[in-house]
N, CA, C and O atoms as a GROMACS GRO file, in nm:
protein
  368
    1UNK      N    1  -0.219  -1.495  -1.086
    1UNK     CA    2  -0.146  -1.537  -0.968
    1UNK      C    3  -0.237  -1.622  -0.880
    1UNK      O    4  -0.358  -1.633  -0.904
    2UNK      N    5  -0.179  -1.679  -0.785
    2UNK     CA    6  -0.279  -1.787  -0.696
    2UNK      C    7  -0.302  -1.688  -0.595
    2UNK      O    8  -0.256  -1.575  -0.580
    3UNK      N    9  -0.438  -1.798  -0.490
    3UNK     CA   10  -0.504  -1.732  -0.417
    3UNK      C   11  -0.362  -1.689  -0.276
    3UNK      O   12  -0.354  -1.592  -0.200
    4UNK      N   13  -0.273  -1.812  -0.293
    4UNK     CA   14  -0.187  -1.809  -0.234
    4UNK      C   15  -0.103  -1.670  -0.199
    4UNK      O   16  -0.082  -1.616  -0.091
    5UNK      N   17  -0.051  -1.619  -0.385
    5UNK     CA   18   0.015  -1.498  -0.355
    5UNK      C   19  -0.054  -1.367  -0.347
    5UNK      O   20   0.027  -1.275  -0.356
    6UNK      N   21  -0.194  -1.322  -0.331
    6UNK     CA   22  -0.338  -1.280  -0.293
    6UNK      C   23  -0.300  -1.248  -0.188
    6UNK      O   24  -0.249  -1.142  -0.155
    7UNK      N   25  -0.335  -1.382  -0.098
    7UNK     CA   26  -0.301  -1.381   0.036
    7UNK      C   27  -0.218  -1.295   0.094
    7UNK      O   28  -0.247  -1.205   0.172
    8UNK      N   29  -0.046  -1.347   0.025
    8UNK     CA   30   0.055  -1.300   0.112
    8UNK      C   31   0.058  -1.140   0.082
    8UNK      O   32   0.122  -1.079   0.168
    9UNK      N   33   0.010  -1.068  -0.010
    9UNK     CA   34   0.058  -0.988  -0.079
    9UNK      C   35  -0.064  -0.890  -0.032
    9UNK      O   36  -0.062  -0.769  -0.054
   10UNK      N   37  -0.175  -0.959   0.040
   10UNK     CA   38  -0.259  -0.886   0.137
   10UNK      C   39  -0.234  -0.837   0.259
   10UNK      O   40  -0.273  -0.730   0.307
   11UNK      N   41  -0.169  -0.920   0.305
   11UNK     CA   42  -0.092  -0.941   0.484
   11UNK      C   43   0.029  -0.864   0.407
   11UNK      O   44   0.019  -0.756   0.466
   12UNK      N   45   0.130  -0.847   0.320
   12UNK     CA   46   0.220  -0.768   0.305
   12UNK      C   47   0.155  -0.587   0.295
   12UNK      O   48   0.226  -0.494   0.333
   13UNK      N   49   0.088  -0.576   0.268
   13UNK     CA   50  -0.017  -0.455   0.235
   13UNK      C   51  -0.052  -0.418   0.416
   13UNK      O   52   0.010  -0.325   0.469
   14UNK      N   53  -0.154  -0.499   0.494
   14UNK     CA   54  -0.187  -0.478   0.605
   14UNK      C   55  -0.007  -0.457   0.700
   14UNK      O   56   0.027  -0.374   0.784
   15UNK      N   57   0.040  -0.524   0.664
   15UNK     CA   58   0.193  -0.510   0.762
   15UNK      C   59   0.231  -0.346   0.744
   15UNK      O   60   0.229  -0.260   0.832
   16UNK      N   61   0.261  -0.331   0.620
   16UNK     CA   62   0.294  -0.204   0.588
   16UNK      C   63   0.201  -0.072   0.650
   16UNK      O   64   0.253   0.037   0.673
   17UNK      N   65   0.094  -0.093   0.668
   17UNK     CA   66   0.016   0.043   0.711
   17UNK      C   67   0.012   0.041   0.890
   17UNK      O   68   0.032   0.145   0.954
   18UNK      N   69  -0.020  -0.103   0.961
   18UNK     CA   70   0.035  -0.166   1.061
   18UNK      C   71   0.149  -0.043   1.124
   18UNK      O   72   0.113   0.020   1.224
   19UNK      N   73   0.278  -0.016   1.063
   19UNK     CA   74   0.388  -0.016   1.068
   19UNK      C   75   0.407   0.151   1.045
   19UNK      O   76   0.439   0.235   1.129
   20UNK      N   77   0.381   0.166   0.923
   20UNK     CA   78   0.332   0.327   0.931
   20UNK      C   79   0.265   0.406   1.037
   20UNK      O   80   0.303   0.507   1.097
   21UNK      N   81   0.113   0.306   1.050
   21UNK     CA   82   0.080   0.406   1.196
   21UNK      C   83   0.126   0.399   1.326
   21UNK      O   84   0.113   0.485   1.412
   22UNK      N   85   0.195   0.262   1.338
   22UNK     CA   86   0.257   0.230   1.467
   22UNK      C   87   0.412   0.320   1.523
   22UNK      O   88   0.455   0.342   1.636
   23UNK      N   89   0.473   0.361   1.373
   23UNK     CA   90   0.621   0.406   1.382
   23UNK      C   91   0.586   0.589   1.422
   23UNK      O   92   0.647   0.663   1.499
   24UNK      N   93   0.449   0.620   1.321
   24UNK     CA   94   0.437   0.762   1.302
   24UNK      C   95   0.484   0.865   1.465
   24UNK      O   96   0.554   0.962   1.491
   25UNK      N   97   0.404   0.781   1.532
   25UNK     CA   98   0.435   0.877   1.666
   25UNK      C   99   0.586   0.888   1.755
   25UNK      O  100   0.614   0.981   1.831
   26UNK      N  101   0.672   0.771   1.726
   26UNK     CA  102   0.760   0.775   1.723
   26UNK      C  103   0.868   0.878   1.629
   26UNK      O  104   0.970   0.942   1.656
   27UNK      N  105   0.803   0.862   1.535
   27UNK     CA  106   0.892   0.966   1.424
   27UNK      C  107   0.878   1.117   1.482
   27UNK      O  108   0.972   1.195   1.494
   28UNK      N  109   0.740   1.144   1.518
   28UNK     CA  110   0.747   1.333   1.547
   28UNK      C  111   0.786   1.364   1.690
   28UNK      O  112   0.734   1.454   1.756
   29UNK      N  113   0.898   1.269   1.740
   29UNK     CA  114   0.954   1.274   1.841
   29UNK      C  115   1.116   1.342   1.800
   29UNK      O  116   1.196   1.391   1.879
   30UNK      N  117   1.126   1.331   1.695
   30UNK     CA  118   1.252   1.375   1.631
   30UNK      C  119   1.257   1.470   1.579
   30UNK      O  120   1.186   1.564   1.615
   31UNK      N  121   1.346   1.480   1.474
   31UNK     CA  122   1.335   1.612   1.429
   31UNK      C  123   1.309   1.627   1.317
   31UNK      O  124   1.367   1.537   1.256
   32UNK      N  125   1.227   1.720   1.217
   32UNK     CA  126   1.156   1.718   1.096
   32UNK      C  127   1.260   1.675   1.041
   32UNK      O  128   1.313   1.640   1.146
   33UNK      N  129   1.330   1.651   0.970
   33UNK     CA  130   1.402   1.594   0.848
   33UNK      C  131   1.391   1.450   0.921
   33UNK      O  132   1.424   1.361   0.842
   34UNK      N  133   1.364   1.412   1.016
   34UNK     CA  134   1.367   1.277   1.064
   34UNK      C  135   1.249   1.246   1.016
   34UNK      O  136   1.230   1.146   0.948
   35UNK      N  137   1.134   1.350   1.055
   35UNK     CA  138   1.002   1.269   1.072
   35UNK      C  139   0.945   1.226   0.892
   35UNK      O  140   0.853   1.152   0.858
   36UNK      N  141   1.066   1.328   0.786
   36UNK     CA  142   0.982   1.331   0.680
   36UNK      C  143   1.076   1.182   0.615
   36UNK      O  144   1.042   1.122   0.513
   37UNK      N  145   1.130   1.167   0.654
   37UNK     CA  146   1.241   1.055   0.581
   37UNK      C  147   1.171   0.954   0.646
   37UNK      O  148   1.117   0.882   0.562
   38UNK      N  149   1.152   0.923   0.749
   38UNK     CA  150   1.073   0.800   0.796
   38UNK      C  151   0.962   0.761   0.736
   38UNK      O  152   0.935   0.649   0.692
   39UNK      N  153   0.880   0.889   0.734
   39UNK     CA  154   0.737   0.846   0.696
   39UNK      C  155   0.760   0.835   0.540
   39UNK      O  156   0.677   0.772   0.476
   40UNK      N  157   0.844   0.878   0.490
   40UNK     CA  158   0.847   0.856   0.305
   40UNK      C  159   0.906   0.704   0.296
   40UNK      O  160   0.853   0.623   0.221
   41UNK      N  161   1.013   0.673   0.372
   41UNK     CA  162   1.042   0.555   0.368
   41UNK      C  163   0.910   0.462   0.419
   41UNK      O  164   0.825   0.468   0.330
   42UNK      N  165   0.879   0.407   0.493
   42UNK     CA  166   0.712   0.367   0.539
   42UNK      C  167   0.593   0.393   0.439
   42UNK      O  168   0.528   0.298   0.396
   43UNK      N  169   0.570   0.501   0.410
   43UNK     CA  170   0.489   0.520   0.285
   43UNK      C  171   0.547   0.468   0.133
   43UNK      O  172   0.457   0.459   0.049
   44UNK      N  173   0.629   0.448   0.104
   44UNK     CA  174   0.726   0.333   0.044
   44UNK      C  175   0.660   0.266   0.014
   44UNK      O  176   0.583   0.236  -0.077
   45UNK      N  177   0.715   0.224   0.159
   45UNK     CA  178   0.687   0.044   0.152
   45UNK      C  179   0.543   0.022   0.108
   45UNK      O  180   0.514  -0.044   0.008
   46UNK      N  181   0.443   0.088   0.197
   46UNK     CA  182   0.304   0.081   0.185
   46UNK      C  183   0.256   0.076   0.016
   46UNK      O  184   0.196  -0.005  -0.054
   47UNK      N  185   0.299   0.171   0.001
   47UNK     CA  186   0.290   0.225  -0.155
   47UNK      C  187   0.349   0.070  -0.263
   47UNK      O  188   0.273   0.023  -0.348
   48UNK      N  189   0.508   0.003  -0.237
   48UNK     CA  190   0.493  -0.078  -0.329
   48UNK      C  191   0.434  -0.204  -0.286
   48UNK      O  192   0.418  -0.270  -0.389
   49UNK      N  193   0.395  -0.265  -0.189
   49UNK     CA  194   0.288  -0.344  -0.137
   49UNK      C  195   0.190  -0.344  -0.157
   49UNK      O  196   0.132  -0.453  -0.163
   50UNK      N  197   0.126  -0.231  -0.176
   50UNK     CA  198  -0.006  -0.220  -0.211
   50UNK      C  199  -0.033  -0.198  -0.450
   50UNK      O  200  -0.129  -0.204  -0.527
   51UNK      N  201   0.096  -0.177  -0.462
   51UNK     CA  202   0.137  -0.195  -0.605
   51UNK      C  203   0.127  -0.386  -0.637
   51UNK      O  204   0.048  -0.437  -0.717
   52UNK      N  205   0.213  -0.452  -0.564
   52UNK     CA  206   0.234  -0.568  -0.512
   52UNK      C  207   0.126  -0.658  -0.576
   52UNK      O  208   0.113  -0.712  -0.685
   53UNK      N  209   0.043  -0.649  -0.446
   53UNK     CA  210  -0.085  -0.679  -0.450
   53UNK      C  211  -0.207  -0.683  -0.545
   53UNK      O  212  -0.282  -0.778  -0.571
   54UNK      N  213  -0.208  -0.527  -0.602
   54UNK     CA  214  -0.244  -0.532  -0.726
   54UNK      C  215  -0.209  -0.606  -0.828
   54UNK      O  216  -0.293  -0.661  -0.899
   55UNK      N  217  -0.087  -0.617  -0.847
   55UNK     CA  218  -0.041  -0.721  -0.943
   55UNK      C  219  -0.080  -0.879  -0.941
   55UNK      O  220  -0.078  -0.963  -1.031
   56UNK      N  221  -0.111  -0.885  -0.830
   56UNK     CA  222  -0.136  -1.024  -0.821
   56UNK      C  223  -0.268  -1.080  -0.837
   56UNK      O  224  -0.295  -1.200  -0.827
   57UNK      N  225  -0.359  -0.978  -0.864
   57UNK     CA  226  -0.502  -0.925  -0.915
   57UNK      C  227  -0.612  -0.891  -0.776
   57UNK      O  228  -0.732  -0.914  -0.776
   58UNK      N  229  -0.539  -0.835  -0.671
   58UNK     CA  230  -0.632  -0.767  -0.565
   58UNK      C  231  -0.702  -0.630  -0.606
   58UNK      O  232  -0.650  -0.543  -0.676
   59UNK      N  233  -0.810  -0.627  -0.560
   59UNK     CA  234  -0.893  -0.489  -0.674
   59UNK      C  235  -0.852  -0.418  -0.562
   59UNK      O  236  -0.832  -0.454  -0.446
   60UNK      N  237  -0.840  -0.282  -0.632
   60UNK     CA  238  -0.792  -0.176  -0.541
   60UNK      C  239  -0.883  -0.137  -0.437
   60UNK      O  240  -0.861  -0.023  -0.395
   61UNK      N  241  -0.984  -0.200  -0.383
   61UNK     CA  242  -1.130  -0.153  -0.301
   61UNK      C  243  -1.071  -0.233  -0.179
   61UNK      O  244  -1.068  -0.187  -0.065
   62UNK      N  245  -1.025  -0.359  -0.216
   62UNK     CA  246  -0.946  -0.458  -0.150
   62UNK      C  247  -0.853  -0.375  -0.047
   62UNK      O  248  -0.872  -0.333   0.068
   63UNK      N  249  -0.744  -0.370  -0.139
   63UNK     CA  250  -0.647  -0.296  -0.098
   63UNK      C  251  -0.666  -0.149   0.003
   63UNK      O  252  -0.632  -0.145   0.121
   64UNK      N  253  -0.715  -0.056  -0.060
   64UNK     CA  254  -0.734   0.014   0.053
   64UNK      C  255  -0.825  -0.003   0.158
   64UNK      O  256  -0.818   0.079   0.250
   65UNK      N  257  -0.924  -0.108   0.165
   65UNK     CA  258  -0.944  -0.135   0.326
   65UNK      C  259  -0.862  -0.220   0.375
   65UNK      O  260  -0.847  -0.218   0.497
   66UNK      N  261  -0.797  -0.304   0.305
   66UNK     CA  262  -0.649  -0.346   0.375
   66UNK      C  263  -0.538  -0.245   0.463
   66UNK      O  264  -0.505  -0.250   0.581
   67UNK      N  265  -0.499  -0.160   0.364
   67UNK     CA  266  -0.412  -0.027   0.392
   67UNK      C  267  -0.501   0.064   0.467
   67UNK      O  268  -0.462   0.173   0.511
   68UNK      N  269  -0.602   0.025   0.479
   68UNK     CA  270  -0.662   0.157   0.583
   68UNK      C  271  -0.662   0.356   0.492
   68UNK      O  272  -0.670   0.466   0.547
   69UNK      N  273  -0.650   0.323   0.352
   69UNK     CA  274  -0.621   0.373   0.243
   69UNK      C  275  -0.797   0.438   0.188
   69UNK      O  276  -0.904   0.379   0.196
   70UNK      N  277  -0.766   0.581   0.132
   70UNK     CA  278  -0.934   0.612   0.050
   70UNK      C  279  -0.868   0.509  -0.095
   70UNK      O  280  -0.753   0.486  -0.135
   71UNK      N  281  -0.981   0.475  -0.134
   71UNK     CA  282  -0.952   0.414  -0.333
   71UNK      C  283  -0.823   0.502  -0.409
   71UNK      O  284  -0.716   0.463  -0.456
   72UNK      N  285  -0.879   0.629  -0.397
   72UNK     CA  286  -0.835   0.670  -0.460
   72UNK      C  287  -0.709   0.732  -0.460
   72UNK      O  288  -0.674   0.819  -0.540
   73UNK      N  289  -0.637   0.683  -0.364
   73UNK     CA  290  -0.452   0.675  -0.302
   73UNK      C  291  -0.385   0.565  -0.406
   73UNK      O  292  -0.303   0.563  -0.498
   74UNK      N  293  -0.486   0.460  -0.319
   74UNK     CA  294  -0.428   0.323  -0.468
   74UNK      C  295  -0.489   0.333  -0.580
   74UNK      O  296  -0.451   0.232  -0.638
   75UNK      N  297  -0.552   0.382  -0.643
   75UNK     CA  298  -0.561   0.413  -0.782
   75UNK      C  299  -0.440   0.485  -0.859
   75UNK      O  300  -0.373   0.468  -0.960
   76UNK      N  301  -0.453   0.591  -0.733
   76UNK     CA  302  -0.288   0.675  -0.794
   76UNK      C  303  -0.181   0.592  -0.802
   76UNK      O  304  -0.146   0.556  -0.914
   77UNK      N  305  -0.128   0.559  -0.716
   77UNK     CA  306  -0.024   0.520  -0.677
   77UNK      C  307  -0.053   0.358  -0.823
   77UNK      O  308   0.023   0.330  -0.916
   78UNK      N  309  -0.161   0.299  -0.792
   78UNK     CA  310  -0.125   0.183  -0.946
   78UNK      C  311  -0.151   0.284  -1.107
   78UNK      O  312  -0.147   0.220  -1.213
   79UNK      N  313  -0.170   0.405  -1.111
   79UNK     CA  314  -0.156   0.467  -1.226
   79UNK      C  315  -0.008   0.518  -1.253
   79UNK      O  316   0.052   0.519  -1.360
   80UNK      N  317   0.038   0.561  -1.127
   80UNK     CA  318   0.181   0.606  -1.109
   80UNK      C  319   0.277   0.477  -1.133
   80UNK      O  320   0.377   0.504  -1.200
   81UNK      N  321   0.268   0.384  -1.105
   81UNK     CA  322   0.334   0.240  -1.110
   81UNK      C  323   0.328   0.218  -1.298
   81UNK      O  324   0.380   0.131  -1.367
   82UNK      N  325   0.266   0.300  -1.324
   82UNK     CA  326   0.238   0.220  -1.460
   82UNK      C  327   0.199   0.035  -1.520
   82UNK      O  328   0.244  -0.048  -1.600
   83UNK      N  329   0.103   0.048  -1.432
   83UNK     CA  330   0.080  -0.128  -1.394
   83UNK      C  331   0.019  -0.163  -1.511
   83UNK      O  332   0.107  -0.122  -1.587
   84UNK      N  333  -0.062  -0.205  -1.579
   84UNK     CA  334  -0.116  -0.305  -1.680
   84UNK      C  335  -0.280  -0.289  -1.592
   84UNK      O  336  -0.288  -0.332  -1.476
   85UNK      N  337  -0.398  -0.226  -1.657
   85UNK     CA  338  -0.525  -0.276  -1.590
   85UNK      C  339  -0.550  -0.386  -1.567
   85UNK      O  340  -0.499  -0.482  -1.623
   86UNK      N  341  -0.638  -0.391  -1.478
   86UNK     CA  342  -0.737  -0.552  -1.487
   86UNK      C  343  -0.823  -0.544  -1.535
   86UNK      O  344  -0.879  -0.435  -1.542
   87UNK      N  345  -0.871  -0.649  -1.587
   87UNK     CA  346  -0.980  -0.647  -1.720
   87UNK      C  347  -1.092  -0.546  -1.642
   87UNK      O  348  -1.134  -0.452  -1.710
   88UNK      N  349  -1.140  -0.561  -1.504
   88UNK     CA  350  -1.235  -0.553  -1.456
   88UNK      C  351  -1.214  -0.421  -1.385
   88UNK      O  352  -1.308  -0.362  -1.331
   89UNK      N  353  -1.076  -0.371  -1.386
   89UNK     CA  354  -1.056  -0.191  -1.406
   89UNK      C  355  -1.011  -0.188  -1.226
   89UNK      O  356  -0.998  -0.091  -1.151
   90UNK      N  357  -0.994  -0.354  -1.198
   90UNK     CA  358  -0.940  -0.333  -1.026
   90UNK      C  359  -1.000  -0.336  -0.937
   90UNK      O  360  -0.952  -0.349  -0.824
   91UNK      N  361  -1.156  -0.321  -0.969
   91UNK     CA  362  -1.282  -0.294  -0.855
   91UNK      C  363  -1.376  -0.423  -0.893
   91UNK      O  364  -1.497  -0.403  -0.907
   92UNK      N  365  -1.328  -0.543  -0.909
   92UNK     CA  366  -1.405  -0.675  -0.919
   92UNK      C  367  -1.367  -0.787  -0.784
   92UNK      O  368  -1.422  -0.897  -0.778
   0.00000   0.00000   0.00000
């Protein structure tokens, strides 16, 4: 993929966690079945954005200081995706 879709698919990654921590305090203003549906929906997004990204060959080291993420969230989450490695195992 180009550096282009890198880019966007970085800023789509940072939006998503952005958005998660910005909504979270809002959510436990409601009521638990609210707060858990929000944050799964939000963690979602985060989750296929940061799938996203990977695909477009961002190493997952990338990604979670993008997402504000430990490695090993996006490791799961691109093992769970069933993605295709990168030659370089994601951490190049």
């Amino acid at each position: 993929m180009s550096d282009l879709d890198a880019r966007r698919a970085r800023h789509a990654v940072r939006r998503a966690a952005r958005q998660l921590a910005e909504d979270a305090p809002r959510l436990t203003a409601g009521s638990a079945s609210a707060l858990r549906a929000g944050l799964a929906a939000r963690t979602a997004r985060l989750r296929r954005a940061a799938l996203t990204a990977w695909l477009t060959g961002v190493p997952e080291h990338v990604i979670a200081a993008d997402g504000h993420l430990p490695v090993t969230v996006v490791h799961a989450w691109v093992a769970a995706g069933h993605a295709p490695r990168h030659t370089d195992g994601g951490r190049g």
